[in-house]
C-alpha positions, -999 to 999 in steps of 0.1 A, spaced: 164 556 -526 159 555 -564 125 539 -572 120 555 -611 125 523 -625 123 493 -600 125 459 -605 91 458 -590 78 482 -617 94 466 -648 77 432 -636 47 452 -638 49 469 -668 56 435 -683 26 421 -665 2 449 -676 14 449 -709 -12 416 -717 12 400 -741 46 376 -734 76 380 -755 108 371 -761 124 371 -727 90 371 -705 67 345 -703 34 337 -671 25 312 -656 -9 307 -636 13 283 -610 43 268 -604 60 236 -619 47 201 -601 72 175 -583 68 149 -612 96 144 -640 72 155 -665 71 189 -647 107 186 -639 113 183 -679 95 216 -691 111 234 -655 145 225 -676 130 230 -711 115 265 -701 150 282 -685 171 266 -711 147 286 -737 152 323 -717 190 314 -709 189 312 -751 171 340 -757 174 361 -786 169 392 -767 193 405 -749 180 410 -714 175 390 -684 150 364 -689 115 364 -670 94 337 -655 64 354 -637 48 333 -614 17 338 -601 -5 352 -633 -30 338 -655 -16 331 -688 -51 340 -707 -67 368 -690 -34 379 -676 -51 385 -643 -28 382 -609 -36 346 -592 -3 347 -567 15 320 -554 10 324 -514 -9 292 -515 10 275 -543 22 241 -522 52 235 -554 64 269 -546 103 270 -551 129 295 -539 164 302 -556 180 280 -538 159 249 -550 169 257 -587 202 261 -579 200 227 -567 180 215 -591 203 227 -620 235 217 -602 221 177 -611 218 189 -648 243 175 -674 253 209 -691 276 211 -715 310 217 -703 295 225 -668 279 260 -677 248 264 -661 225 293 -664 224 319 -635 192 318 -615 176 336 -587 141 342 -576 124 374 -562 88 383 -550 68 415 -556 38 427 -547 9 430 -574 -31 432 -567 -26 423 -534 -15 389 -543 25 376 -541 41 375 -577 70 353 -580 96 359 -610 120 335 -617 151 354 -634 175 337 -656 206 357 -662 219 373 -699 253 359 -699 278 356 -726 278 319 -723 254 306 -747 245 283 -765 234 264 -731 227 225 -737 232 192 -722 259 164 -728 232 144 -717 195 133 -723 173 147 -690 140 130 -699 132 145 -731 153 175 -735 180 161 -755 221 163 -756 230 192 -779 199 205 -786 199 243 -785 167 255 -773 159 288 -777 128 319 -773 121 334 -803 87 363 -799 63 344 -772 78 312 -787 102 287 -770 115 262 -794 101 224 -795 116 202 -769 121 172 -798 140 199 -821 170 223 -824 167 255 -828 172 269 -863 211 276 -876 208 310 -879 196 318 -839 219 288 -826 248 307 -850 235 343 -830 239 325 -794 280 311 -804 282 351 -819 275 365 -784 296 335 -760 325 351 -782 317 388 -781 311 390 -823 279 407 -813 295 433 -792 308 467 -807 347 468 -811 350 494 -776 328 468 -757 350 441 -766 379 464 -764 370 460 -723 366 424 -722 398 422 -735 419 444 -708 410 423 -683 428 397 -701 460 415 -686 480 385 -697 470 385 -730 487 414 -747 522 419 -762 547 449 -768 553 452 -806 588 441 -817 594 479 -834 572 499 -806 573 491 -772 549 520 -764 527 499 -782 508 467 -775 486 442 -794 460 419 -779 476 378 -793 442 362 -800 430 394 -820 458 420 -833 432 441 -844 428 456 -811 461 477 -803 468 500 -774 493 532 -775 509 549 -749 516 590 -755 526 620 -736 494 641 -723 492 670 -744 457 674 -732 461 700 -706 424 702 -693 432 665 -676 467 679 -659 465 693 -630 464 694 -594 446 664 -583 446 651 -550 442 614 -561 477 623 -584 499 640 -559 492 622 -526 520 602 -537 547 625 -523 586 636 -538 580 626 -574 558 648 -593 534 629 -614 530 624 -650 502 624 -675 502 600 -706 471 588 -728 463 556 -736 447 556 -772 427 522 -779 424 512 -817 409 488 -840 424 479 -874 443 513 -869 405 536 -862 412 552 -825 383 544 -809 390 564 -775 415 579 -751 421 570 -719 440 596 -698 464 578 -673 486 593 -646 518 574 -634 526 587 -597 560 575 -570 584 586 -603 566 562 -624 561 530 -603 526 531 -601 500 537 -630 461 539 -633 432 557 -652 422 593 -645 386 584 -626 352 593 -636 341 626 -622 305 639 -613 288 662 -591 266 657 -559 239 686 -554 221 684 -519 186 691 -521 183 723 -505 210 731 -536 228 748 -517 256 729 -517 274 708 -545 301 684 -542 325 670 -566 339 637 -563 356 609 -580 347 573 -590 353 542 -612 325 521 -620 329 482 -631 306 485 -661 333 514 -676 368 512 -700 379 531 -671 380 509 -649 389 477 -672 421 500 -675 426 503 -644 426 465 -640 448 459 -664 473 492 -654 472 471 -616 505 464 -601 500 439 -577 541 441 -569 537 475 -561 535 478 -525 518 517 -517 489 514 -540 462 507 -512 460 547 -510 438 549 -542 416 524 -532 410 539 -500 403 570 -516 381 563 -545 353 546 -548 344 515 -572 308 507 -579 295 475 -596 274 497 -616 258 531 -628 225 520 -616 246 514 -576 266 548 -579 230 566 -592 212 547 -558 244 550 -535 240 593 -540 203 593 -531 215 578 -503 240 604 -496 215 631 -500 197 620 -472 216 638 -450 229 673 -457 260 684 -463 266 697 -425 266 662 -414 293 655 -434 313 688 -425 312 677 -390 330 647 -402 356 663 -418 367 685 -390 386 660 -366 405 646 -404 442 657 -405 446 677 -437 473 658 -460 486 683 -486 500 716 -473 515 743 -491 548 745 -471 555 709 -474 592 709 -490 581 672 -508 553 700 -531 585 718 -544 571 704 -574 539 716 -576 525 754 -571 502 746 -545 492 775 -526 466 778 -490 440 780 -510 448 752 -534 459 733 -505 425 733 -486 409 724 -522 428 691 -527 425 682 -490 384 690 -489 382 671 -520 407 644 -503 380 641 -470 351 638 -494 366 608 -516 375 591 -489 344 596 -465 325 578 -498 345 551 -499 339 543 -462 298 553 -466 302 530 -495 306 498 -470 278 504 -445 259 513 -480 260 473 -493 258 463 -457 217 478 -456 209 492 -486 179 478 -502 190 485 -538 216 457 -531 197 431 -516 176 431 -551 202 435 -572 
């Protein structure tokens, strides 16, 4: 399993660091039972759901806020656990019902249980209450600015509360980055009235999509993931992305069953097994990706044969999973897998009359059907992967 850069050791780094800042804060225990301490419980997430920084907000329980020594919480009687500020929250008079994302985890440090309460970075800020809670008041914006959390009788100032409504509406966010928010919107975009190869997104026109013939023939070819679909051959196009008329990127796309089905070329990469004597290719779409935003926003739910690709490729939330999920792999060597394959019916054969199509030869044939085996193996790994891992149950 990955450990380079644990959540452990980022608490830690944090801790040993001696200073707080803008989205990290100690404190020497946890909040009491009385309104008073239920107030600056409120005021003090508010303030790291507001943040300035962009990154997950911190509340480390458990340290001493001048020394910076670690005191723990395994004694702490007021200790809490997620689900008592999920519940706590949930009686919270947010504005239009958006409430920050919380969860709690422990670590060890000194031999002593550290508690860190996390408060999600989300794109829904500015946070604040319709209503009074005690003292935190109805549309005040309360924010962390440095070590700094903004005065519970005050707003913040205009210019951070105008960076918080920047970021709810993605203004913050570079033009590709948006570009992906946007294509999950599937509904939201609209064939030109003199280009119906081309399509503009309604609440911002700026941001334009073209479909083209491939005439990049280093993406064509024979992939197994484009032609397990059998009798139509399949076809290449590109999806250029632009913004005020500046192509940002190209997105290669391949339409398989004579056109009736369409999604994004996936991510490739390369699995090397530690004795490095084997290396496997595979294929992939992560969430956090363009990729697979287009791929989203390509889906045909009407179509009914599309389950192959999914059964054959995997998805992962994230680079950080896919990076975890191939340690895992690694941990056993590529014979185990080989054994695997050996009772799997090959799919694509070079006297198959439905390849007319394509010049697939034996050798070509046992390619695209090892390749086949392996993508699909990973996507059933992938399962029993979430079910145990412990890279998921932290994450």
């Amino acid at each position: 399993m990955r450990k380079d850069y644990s959540f452990d050791q980022k608490i830690i780094e944090l801790i040993e660091s001696g200073i707080e800042g803008d989205y990290w804060d100690f404190k020497y225990k946890y909040y009491g039972k009385s309104e008073e301490d239920k107030t600056h419980l409120l005021h003090d997430i508010l303030c790291m759901a507001n943040t300035q920084s962009d990154h997950d907000g911190y509340i480390i329980f458990g340290i001493d806020n001048n020394s910076h020594d670690a005191v723990g919480v395994e004694s702490d009687p007021n200790r809490l656990v997620t689900e008592h500020i999920i519940s706590f929250l949930r009686g919270i008079p947010f504005s239009a019902g958006m409430r920050p994302e919380v969860q709690i985890k422990t670590i060890r440090y000194k031999n002593h249980e550290i508690d860190v309460l996390i408060v999600r970075n989300t794109r829904n800020t500015p946070y604040f209450l319709s209503k009074n809670f005690n003292k935190v008041l109805p549309g005040c914006v309360y924010t962390r600015v440095g070590d700094s959390n903004t005065p519970i009788n005050q707003s913040a100032d205009m210019l951070h509360v105008e960076h918080l409504w920047k970021k709810r509406f993605g203004l913050l966010s570079s033009p590709l980055f948006r570009f992906r928010d946007m294509l999950f919107d599937r509904d939201g975009w609209m064939a030109t009235e003199t280009d119906y190869d081309t399509y503009y997104y309604i609440n911002a026109p700026e941001f334009t999509l073209k479909y083209s013939k491939s005439t990049d023939y280093h993406v064509q070819g024979n992939y197994f993931f484009a032609n397990y679909w059998p009798f139509h051959e399949p076809v290449f196009q590109d999806m250029f992305l632009y913004y005020f008329g500046t192509a940002l990127t190209k997105i290669p796309i391949v339409l398989v069953d004579d056109g009736m089905y369409a999604f994004p070329v996936p991510n490739a990469t390369v699995i090397t097994f530690p004795d490095k004597s084997r290396s496997v290719r595979y294929y992939y779409y992560s969430q956090e990706t363009i990729t697979y935003a287009t791929l989203v926003y390509l889906e045909d739910n009407t179509y009914p044969d599309r389950q192959p690709l999914y059964n054959m490729i995997p998805i992962f939330h994230s680079e950080k999973e896919r990076l975890a999920f191939e340690d895992y792999i690694k941990q056993h060597n590529f014979g185990y897998y080989a054994d695997i394959f050996k009772d799997w019916n090959d799919h694509f054969h070079a006297n198959k009359s439905y390849f007319d199509w394509m010049t697939i030869d034996e050798g070509n044939a046992k390619f695209m059907n090892d390749e086949w085996k392996w993508n699909s193996l990973l996507v059933n790994i992938l399962d029993g992967f979430r079910l145990k891992s412990e890279f998921c149950k932290h994450e």
